[in-house]
C-alpha positions in Angstrom: 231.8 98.5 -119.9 229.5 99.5 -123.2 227.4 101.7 -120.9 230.6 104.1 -119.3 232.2 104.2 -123.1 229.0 105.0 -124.8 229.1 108.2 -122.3 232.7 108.7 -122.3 232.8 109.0 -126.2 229.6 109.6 -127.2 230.9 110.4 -130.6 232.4 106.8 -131.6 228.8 105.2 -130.6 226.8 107.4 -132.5 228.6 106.9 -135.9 228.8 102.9 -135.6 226.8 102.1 -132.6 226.8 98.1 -133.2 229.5 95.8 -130.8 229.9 92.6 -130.4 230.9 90.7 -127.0 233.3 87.7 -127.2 236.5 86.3 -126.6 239.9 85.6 -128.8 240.4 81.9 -130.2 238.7 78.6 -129.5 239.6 78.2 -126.2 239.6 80.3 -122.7 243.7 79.4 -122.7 243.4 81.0 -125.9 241.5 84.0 -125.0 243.4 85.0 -122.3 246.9 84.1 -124.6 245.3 86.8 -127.5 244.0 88.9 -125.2 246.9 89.5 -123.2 249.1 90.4 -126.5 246.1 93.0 -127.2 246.6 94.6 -124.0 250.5 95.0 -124.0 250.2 96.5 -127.4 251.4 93.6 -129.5 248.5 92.4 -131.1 246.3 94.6 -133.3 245.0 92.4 -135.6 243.1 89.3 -136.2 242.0 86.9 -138.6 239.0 85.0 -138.9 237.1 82.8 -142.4 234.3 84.3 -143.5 232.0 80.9 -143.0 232.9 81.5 -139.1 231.0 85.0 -139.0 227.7 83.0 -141.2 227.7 80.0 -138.7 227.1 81.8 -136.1 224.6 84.1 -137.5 227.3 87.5 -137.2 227.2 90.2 -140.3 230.8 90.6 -141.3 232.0 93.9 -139.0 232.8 97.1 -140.4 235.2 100.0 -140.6 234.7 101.7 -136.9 232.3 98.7 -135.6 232.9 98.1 -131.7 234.0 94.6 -130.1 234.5 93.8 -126.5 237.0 91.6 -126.1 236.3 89.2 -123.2 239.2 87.1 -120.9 239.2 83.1 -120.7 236.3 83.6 -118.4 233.8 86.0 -120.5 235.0 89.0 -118.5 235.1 92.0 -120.3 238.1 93.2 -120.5 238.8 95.8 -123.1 236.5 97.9 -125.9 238.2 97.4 -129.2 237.0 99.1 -132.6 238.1 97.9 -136.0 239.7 100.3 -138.1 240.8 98.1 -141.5 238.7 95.5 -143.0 240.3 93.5 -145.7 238.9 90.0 -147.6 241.6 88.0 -148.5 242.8 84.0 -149.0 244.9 82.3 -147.3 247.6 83.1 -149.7 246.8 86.7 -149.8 247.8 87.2 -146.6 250.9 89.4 -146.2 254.3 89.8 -143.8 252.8 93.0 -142.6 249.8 91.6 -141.1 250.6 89.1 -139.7 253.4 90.7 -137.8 250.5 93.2 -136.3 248.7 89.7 -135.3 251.4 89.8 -132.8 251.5 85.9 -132.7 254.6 83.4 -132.3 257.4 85.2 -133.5 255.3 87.6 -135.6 256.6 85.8 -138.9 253.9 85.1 -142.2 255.4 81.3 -141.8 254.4 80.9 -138.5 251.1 82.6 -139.1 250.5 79.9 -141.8 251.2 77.4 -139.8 249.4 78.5 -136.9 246.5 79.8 -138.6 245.8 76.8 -141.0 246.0 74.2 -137.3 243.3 76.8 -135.9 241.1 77.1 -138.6 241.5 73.1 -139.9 240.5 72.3 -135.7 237.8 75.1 -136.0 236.2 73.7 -139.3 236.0 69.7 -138.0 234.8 71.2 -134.6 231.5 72.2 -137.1 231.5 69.6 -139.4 233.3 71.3 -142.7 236.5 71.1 -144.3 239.3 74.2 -144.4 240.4 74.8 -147.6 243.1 77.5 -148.3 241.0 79.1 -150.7 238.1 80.2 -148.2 237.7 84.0 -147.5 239.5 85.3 -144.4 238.3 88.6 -142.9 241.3 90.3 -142.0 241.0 92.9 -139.8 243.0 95.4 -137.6 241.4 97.6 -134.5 242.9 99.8 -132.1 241.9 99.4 -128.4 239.4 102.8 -127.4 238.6 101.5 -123.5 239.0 101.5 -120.6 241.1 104.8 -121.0 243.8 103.2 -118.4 243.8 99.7 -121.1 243.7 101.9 -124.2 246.4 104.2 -123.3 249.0 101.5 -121.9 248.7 99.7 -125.4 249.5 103.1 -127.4 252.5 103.4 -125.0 254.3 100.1 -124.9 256.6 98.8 -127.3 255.6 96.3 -129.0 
């Protein structure tokens, strides 16, 4: 999937030529949940602590760095590149993003509540703690291939 983008927009590569491969969420019920929302449109955004991206070794991404998002199964599935990049708290987060989230009924009370079960699960899973005060990466992308994917998520309504 890298290889046919890299050729097919040969301009996007060169400027920000890292990627990343994985999936949505802690879970392959949960990958193929986010994913799906990314490729009807609804969801273009995510969230994810800052102490994630560390334990696993990841830098943090950046403004036009590549991701390919990956089904319940590790199939790629869809070339996404990030186009905001925001630090933030828990509380910082606002109505706006997590409506383009796309999760639940799009609501900052239900991301709150969803997010804070996620991230308390994720934390334990590793041994640490959440706190509400620990640095989210908040970030929102735009989905750039295959050209078929990327132009059926412009299009729908959301």
């Amino acid at each position: 999937m890298w290889a046919d983008y890299s050729r097919a927009v040969p301009s996007a590569v060169s400027v920000c030529p890292e990627y990343t491969v994985e999936g949505f969420g802690d879970s392959a019920t949960l990958a193929d949940a986010l994913l799906g929302l990314v490729l009807s449109g609804r969801k273009r955004a995510t969230a994810e602590l800052t102490e994630e991206f560390a334990a696993r070794g990841d830098d943090l991404p950046r403004v036009g760095s590549h991701w390919i998002a990956c089904d319940g199964t590790g199939a790629p599935r869809a070339v996404l590149r990030s186009t905001e990049l925001r630090l933030a708290t828990f509380d910082q987060v606002d109505a706006a993003f997590a409506f383009d989230e796309g999760e639940d009924d799009r609501s900052l009370e239900s991301w709150r509540v969803e997010h804070e079960k996620y991230w308390v699960r994720g934390c334990a899973a590793r041994g640490a703690v959440w706190s509400p005060e620990q640095e989210i990466v908040l970030e929102r992308f735009t989905v750039v291939w295959p050209p078929e994917v990327a132009e059926a998520a412009r299009t729908r309504p959301s």
